[in-house]
N, C-alpha and C positions, 0 to 999 in steps of 0.2 A: 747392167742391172745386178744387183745385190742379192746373192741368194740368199732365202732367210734361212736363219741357224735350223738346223736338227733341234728336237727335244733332248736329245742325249749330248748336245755340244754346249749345252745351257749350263752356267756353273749351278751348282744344288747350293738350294737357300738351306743355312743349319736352322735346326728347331730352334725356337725360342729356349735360351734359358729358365732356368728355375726363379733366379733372380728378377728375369724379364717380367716373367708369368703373375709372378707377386705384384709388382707394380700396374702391373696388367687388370689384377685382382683387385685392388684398392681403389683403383680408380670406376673399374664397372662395379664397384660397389656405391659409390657417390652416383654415377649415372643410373642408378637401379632407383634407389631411394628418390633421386630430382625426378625420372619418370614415374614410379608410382604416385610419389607426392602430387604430383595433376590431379591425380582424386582424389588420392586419402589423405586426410586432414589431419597431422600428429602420430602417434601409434607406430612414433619408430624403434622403442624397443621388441615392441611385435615381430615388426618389420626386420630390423638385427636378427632375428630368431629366426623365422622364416628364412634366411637367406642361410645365415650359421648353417640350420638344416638341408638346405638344399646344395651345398658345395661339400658338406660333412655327405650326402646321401642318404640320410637318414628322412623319417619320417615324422610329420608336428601334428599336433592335437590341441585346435584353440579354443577356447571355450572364453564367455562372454554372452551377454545378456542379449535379447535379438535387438536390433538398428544400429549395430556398431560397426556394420560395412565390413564383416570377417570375408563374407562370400566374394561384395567386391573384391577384396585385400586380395584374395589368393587368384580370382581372375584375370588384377590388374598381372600381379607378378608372371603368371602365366605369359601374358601377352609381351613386358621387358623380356624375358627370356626367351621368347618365341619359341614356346614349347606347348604341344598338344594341349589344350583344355578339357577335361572330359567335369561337367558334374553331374553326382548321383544324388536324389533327395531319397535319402531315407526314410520309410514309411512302413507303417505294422504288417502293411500287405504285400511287402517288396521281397521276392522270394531270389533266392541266392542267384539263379541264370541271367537273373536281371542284370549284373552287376558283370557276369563273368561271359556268358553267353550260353547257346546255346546249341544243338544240332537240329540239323531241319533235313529232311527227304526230299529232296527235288529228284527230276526225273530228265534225261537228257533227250531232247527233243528229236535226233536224230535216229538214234538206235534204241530209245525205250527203256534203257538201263535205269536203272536207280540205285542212287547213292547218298551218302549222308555227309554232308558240308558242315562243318562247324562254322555260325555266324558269332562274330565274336561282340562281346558285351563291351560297354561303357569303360571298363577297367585298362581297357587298350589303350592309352593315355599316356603320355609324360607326366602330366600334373592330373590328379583325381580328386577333386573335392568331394568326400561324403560327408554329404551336408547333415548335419543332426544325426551324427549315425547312431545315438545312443535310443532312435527312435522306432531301430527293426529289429525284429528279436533276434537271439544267438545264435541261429541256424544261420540269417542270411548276414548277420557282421563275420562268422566264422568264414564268409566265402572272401574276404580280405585277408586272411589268415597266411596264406601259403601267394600271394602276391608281395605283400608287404616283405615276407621274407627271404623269399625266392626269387622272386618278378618273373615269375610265370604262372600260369593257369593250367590245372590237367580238367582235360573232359574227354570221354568217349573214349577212356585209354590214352589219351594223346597229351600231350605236352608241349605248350604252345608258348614262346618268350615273349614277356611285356618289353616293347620299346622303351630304351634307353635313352636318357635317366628317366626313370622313374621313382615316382612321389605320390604316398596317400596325404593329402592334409584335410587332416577331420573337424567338423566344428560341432559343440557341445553345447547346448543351452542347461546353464548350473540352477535357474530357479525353479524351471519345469519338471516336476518327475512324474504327472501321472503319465500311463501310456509311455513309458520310457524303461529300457532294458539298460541297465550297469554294463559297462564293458567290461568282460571277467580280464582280471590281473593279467595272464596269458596274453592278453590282445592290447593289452595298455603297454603293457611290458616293449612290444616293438613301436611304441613312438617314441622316438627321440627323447623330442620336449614337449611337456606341457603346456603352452601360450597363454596365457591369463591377456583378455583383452580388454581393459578399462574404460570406463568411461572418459568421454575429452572434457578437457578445460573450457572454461568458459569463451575465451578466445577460440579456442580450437571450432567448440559450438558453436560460433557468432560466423567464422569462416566455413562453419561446414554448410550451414544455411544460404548462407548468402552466394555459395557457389553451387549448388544444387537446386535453388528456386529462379534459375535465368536461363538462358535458353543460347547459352555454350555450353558443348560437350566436350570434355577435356578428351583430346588424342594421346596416346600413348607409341610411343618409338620404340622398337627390340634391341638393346645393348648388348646381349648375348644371344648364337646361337645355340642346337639342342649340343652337337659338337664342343663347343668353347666349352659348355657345363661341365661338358663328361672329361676334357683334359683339366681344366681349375680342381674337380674333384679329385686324379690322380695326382696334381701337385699338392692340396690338402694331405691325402695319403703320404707323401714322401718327406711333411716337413718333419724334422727330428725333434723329442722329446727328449727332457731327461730322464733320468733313473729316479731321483727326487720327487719330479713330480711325477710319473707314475706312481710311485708308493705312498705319495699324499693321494691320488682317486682311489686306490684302492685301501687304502686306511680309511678314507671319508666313509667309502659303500662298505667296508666291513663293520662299521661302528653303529651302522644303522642297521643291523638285525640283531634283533634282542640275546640268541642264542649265543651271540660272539663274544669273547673273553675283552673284546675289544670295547665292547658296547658300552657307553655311560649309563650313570642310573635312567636318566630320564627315559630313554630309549628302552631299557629293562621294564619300565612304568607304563610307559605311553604306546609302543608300538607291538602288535602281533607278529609282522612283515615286514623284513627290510628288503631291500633292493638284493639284484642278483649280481651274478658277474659284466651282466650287457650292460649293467649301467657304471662302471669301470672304465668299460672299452670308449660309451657315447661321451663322459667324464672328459675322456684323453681326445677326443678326435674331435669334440664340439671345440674344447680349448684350443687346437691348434688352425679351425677353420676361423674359429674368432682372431686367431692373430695373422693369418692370412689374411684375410676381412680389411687388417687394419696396415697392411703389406710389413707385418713382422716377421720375421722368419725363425722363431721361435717362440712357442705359448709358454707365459709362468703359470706361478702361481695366482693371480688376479684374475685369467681367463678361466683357470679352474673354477674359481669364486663367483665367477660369473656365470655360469653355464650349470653351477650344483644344483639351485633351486629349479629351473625348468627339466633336469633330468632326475631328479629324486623325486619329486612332491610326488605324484602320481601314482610312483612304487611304492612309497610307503601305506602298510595298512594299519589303521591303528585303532587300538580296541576298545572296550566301553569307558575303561578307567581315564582315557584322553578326553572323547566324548563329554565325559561326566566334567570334567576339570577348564571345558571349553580351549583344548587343547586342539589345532590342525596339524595337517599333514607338514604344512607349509611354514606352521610357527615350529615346528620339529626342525626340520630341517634347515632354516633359520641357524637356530641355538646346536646343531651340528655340525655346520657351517664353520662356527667359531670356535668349538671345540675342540674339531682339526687343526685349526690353523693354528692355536694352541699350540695344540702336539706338535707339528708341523716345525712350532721355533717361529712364525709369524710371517 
């Protein structure tokens, strides 16, 4: 009879290369989108975005009129990645423990003691949908504040780590504002990207009907675990950038505050507020998870171009003289956009 090998006589498998990982990457990217696509009908630039965010580690903010399937969207994705789903409806009455937790008194049945348990809230999550969050006031979106940027929660003195990865993706209704709180700059500042989710095409509509009024329900497969996430995100990290384009993100977000030598007129005109240095950093690391994405192993300058408007729009604040001239955040940054690349040499 054959003894069987020891664990330690086993030859040791090498890690996957970098090279591996990328093709590795490119292809659970196609498997991501063919398993969400079971539900969602179109909205794959969304879908690009959402995922950019989620292997970058950053955080999204989709906004989109209601019946456009956002909440699906982020629950399908949830479920491809087989990562926690936690969602929060935001509401005028939803006070910050709701979100993060709480502590409770119990009493131990044996000896009589009493102690205080931290029960932990909704926030405990890989993936957080706060749904409408522009719907509860600043005290209880502030209790996202030190999550978002931390990924942990303090209560009771204590400090407690959110499971890894972790992801807020927030959704925004742009037509509704009565009963609605603005998210102060501060807390827009840490999402990533802005999502703009449009309405579908007519085909799109004709197919979203027609596979939601029968009586199959589309199953979804997990292509990644929470694990795979968290390694694709450190190879995101490790892909190298030029010097070049670094100094185009950081020429882009200096141009967009008014006070900078760098600024164009229009931006001297149109905007109060330009972006800070985090949208620099999301500039360079959204670029490089877009060309991961697409198994490149280096971002140019086209993924920079790609990823400007969903990391600017939202930073910018702009003031009555824009307003007045029917100027947006979005058409700024637009005509910014191509200023740079301008400057840039093209």
């Amino acid at each position: 009879m054959t003894a069987t090998p020891s664990p330690r006589s086993r030859p040791a498998v090498p890690p996957p290369s970098d090279v591996e990982l990328l093709e590795r990457l490119a292809h659970a990217r196609a498997d991501l989108l063919a398993q969400v696509g079971r539900r969602i009908v179109g909205q794959r630039a969304v879908l690009d975005g959402i995922l950019t965010a989620v292997f970058s580690g950053g955080h999204a903010l989709l906004v989109g009129v209601p019946g456009l399937a956002k909440t699906l969207m982020v629950q399908t994705v949830a479920e491809a990645l087989e990562l926690r789903f936690s969602r929060i409806q935001f509401t005028p009455d939803l006070m910050p423990s709701d979100i993060t937790g709480t502590e409770i008194l119990e009493e131990d049945p044996a000896s009589g003691a009493r102690r205080f348990r931290f029960l932990r809230g909704p926030v405990f999550a890989n993936i957080v949908l706060a749904d409408e969050v522009n719907r509860a006031p600043p005290k209880t979106q502030a209790a996202l504040l030190q999550a978002m940027q931390e990924h942990q929660v303090t209560a009771g003195g204590e400090t407690h780590p959110l499971p890894a990865p972790f992801f807020v993706l927030a959704t925004q209704n742009p037509i509704e504002q009565e009963g609605t709180y603005p998210l102060p700059e501060a807390q827009l500042d840490r999402f990533m990207f802005e999502l703009r989710v449009p309405y579908p095409s007519r085909d799109e509509e004709e197919a979203i009907v027609t596979a939601t009024t029968g009586d199959l329900a589309a199953t979804v497969t997990p292509v990644l675990t929470a694990d795979d996430v968290l390694a694709l995100q450190h190879l995101v990290r490790r892909i190298p950038v030029s010097r070049p384009l670094v100094r185009a993100a950081v020429t882009l977000v200096r141009m967009s505050r008014p006070g900078d030598a760098e600024a164009p007129p229009f931006v001297r005109e149109f905007v109060s507020w330009g972006a800070g240095p985090r949208a620099s950093q999301y500039l360079v690391l959204g670029a490089k998870a877009r060309a991961a994405l697409d198994g490149r192993p280096m971002p140019d300058y086209a993924d920079l171009e790609a990823v400007a408007p969903t990391v600017l729009t939202h930073r910018l604040v702009v003031n009555f003289a824009a307003e007045a001239a029917g100027r947006t955040a979005a058409d700024i940054v637009a005509e910014l956009v191509h200023s740079a690349r301008w400057r840039e040499g093209g």
